[in-house]
Every structure is written in structure tokens, then in C-alpha cells.
C-alpha positions in Angstrom: 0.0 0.0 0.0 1.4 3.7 -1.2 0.1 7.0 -0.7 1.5 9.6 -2.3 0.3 12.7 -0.9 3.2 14.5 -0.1 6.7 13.0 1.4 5.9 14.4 4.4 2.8 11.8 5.3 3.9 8.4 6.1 2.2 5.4 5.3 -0.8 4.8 7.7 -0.1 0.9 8.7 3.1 2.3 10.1 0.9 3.0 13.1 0.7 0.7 15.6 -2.4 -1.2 15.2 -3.8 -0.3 12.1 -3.7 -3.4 11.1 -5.5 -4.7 13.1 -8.1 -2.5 13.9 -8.6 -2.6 9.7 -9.1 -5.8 9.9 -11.7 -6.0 12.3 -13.5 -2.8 11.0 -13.9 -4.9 7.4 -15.3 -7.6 9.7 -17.8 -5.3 10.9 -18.7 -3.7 7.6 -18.9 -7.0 5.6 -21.1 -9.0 7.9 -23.2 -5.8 9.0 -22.3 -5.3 12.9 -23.8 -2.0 14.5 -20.9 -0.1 14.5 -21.4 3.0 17.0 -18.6 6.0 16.9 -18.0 7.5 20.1 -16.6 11.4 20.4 -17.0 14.4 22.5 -18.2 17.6 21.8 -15.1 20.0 20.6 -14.7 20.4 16.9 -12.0 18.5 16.3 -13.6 15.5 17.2 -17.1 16.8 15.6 -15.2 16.9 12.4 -13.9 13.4 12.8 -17.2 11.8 14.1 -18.3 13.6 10.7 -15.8 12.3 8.1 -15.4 8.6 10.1 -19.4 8.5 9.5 -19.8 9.7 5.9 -16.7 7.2 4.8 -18.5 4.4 6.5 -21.8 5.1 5.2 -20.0 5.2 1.6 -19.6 1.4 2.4 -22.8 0.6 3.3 -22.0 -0.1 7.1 -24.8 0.0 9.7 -23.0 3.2 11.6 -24.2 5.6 14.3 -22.6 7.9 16.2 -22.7 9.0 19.8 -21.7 11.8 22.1 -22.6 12.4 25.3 -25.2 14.8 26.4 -23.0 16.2 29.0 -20.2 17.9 28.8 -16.9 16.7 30.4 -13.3 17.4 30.7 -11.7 14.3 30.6 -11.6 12.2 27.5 -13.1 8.8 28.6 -15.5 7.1 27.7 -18.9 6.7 30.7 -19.9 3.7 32.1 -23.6 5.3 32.3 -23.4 6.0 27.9 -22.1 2.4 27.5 -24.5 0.8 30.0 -27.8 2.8 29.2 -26.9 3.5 25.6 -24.8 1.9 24.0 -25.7 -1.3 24.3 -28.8 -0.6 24.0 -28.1 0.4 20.3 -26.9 -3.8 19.8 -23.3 -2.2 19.1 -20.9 -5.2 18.5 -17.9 -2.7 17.5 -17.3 1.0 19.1 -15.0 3.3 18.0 -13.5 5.8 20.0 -12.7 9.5 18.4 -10.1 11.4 20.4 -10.9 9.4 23.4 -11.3 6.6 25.6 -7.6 5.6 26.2 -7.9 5.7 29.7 -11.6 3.9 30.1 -10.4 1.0 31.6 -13.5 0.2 33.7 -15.5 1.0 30.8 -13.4 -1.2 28.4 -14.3 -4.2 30.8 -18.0 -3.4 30.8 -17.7 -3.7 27.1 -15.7 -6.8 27.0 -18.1 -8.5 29.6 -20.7 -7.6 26.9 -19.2 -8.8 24.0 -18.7 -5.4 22.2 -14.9 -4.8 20.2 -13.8 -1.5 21.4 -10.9 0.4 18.2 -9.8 3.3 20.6 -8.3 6.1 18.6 -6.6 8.5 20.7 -3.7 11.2 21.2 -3.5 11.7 24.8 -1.4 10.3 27.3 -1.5 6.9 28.8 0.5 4.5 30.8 -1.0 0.9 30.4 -2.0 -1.3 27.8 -5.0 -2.4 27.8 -5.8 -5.9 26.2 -9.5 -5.2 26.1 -9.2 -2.8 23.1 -7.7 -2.3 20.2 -5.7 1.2 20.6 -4.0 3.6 17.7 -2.2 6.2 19.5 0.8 7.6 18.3 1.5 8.2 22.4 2.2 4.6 22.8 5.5 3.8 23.8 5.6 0.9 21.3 4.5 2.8 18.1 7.4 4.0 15.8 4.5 6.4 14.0 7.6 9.3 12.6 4.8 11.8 13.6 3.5 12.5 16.9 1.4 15.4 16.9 -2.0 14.5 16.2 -5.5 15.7 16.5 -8.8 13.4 16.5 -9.4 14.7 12.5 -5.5 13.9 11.5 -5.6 10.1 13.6 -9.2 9.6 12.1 -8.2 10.5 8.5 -5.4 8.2 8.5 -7.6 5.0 9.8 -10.3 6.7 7.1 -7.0 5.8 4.4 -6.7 2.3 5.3 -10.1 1.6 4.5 -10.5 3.5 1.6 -7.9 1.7 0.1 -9.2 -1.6 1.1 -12.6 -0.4 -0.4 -10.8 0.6 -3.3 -12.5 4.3 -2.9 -11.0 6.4 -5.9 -10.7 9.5 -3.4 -10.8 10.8 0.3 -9.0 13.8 -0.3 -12.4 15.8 -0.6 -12.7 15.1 2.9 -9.9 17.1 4.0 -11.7 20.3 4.6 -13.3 19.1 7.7 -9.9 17.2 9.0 -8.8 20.9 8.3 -11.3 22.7 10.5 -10.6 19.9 13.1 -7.1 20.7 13.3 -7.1 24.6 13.3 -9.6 24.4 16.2 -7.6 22.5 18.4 -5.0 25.6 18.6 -1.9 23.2 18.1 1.0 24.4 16.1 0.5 23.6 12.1 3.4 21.2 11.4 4.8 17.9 10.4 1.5 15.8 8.7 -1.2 18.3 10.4 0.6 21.2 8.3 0.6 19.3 5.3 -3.8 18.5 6.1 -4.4 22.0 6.4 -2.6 23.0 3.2 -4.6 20.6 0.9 -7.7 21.2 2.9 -7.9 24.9 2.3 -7.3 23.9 -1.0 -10.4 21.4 -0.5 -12.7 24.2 1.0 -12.3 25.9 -2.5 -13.7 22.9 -4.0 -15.5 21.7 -1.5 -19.1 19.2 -1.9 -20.1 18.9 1.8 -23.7 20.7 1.9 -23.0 21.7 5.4 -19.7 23.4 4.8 -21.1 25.1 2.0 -24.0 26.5 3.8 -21.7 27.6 7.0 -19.2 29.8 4.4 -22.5 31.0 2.8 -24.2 31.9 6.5 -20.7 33.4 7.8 -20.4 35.6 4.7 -24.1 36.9 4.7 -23.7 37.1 8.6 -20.4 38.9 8.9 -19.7 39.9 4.9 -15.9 41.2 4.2 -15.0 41.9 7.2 -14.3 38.4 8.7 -13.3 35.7 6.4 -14.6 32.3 7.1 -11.1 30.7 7.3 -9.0 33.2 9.2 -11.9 34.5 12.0 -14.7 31.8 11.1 -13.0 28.5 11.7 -10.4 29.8 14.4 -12.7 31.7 16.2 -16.7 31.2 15.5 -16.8 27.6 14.9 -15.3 26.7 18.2 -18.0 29.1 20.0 -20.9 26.9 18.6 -20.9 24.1 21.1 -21.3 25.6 24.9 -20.8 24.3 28.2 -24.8 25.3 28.2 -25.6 23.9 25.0 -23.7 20.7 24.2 -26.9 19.4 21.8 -25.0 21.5 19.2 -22.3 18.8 19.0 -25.0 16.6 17.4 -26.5 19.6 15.5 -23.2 19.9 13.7 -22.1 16.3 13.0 -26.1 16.1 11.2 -24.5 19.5 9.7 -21.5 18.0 8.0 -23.5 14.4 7.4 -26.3 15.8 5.3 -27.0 15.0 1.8 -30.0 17.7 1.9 -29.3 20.9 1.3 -32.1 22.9 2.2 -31.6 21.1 5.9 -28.0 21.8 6.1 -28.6 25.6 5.5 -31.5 25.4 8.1 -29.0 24.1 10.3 -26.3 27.0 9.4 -28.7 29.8 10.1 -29.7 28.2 13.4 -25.8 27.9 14.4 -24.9 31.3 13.1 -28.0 33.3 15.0 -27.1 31.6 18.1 -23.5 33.0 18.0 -24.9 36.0 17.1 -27.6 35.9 20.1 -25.0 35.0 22.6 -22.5 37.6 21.4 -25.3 40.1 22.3 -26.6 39.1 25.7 
């Protein structure tokens, strides 16, 4: 497998796991397991829920997603979702976006229950945990050149495995929301996230996603010249939209960026953009 992007992106089965975790997600798409993706509610991992969901639909998988309907600091997953949701939902795989590393109780409840658990995480950990399978460049064991990640950047490069397994022509169209992910997070633009943010500015141009469409279009009729959606709208707006007091909008956007309607995704804009607008006010 070669991907030829730019020299500066390595090969994503260099990452510890991958592998593995591609094989088991073919598993899951091929013999129709409810696959549930797990997130929080910042935008990076709002733009990965939204790009791990629309790739997976692409195949044909039975895929929801989930995110909690509080908000939280840490990045774990909750016994309570798992317990009174999840498994409600019949999920036989989770995966884990920008989280979950540290669930070990969680990871057991799971376990017990028969559910596969891919965790795909950045943050720091110290133990191994044989009850998931874990991508995380963090990992003592994984050579990965590049260590810097975000949830968009780690979930694009398990979103390249499968395409290629799939045999899908392209993902680079995608990389407009990995980009918003990244900028978002506030980290410093460099090594493979510097290279995702280049191509997906040059993706936003050309961009087919209804709902990042309709936000450019809402930003520029709700702010005109004087803020452009990339330098004020992405690093600044976007990351105003989901509140402490209002984490429903995590969901609101991942329907946003998931939509193949239009009309509903520039309902959606307008709601987002005269809340900012309300709350800016008041």
C-alpha cells in the first residue's frame, strides 16, 4: 500500500495497530455489525465523528454515532453511555474518536458484553489495555515518525486504510473538515497536520459537503468582508458553537456536515450562526 500525498505523510499501517483495527473494522462492515462512533463535543472530534461517519456510510455499514449529552473534561469514555446506551443500540464494535484511552472500567463493561472496542486517541497513557484495540501515536511501542496529532488527522489516516481496502477512488475531498478539526484544536501547524491543512484549504475551494457550504455562505451573509470564514470563522466562530450550556450542538453539527440535503444543512447553518450571534449580544 502507497500513498503519495506528499513525502511528508507516512504510510498509515506504520501505526501501531492499524492493522488490526482494519481488519476487524472490514469484519464489521462486511457481515453488517452496529458499528457505534463514540466522540466528544469539541470540533475537532465533531469533524472526525463527521468524516469517520460519511466514509462508513459510503460502504454501506450500519453506523451511528454518539456523544454524550454532558459535557466533560476528561476524555473517557462513561460507564452510564455504554451501560444505558450503548448497548442498547446492539453495538458489537465501538470506535473511539479522540478518546477513551484511559476507560479501563469502561473497556471491561464492554468486553463483559461482547462489544470490540478500536480506541483512537492522542493523549497520554501508561498501560496497555488488552481489552481494546488502541491507535495512539502516544504509545511507547509505536514508531509512527509523527506525533502530533488531532482526532481529524488520527481519524483521516484510519479513514486511508479503509478506503484503500474499499478501493475508494478518493478521500482527499474530505480534507476540509480534517482541516477545520485541526485549526480548532490551537496546536501548532506542522509535520503531517501542516501538510492536512494545506490541501484542505485547497479542498474548502472545492469543496461538496452541503454543510460546509452553507456555513461559508451563513458566515459571509452574517459577517460579509470583514471576517473571512477561514482566518476569524474557523479559528474563532466555529469553536464558540458548542457551549458548556448547550452541548446538543455537538450533534446539531455532526447532522450539519453528514447531510446530503441541502435545504436542511442551510437550516442548520442559520440556526448555528443566530445563536453566536444571540449570545455575542446578551
Amino acid at each position: 500500500m502507497e500513498y503519495n500525498l506528499s513525502s511528508k505523510v507516512s504510510n498509515s499501517l506504520y501505526l501501531r495497530n492499524m492493522n488490526i483495527a482494519l481488519n476487524r473494522i472490514v469484519k464489521a462492515i462486511n457481515e453488517r455489525e452496529k458499528i457505534v462512533i463514540y466522540g466528544y463535543h469539541d470540533f475537532d472530534s465533531i469533524c472526525a465523528i463527521s468524516l469517520l461517519m460519511l466514509v462508513l456510510r459510503y460502504v454501506n455499514s450500519d453506523v451511528e454515532y454518539f456523544i454524550p449529552s454532558t459535557y466533560r473534561e476528561d476524555r473517557n469514555l462513561i460507564k452510564e453511555d455504554v451501560e444505558e446506551n450503548i448497548l442498547c443500540f446492539g453495538a458489537s464494535l465501538i470506535i473511539t474518536v479522540g478518546c477513551g484511552v484511559n476507560s479501563r472500567e469502561e473497556l471491561e463493561i464492554c468486553k463483559k458484553n461482547n462489544i470490540d472496542v478500536i480506541v483512537t486517541d492522542y493523549h497520554d497513557y501508561v498501560l496497555e489495555d488488552d481489552n481494546c484495540i488502541t491507535i495512539n501515536t502516544a504509545q511507547p511501542q509505536c514508531n509512527y515518525p509523527f506525533k502530533e496529532f488531532t482526532a481529524c488527522s488520527l481519524i483521516y489516516k484510519f479513514v486511508e486504510v479503509i478506503a484503500d481496502y474499499y478501493k475508494i477512488s478518493s478521500i482527499k475531498k474530505y480534507l476540509d473538515l480534517v482541516m477545520m478539526g485541526i485549526i480548532t484544536t490551537g496546536v501548532e501547524i506542522k509535520d503531517e497536520n501542516k501538510f492536512f491543512v494545506e490541501e484542505g484549504l485547497k479542498m474548502l475551494k472545492l469543496t461538496n459537503n452541503y454543510g460546509v457550504i452553507a456555513l461559508m455562505k451563513e458566515h459571509q451573509k452574517s459577517y460579509g468582508d470583514s471576517m473571512e470564514f477561514y482566518d476569524e470563522g474557523i479559528k474563532t466562530l466555529l469553536p464558540k458553537m458548542i457551549s458548556r450550556n448547550n452541548p446538543d450542538n455537538a450533534r446539531i453539527i455532526v447532522e450539519l456536515f453528514t447531510t446530503n440535503d441541502s435545504y436542511r444543512a442551510k437550516q442548520i447553518s442559520k440556526y448555528l450562526y443566530k445563536e453566536l450571534m444571540r449570545r455575542k449580544e446578551n
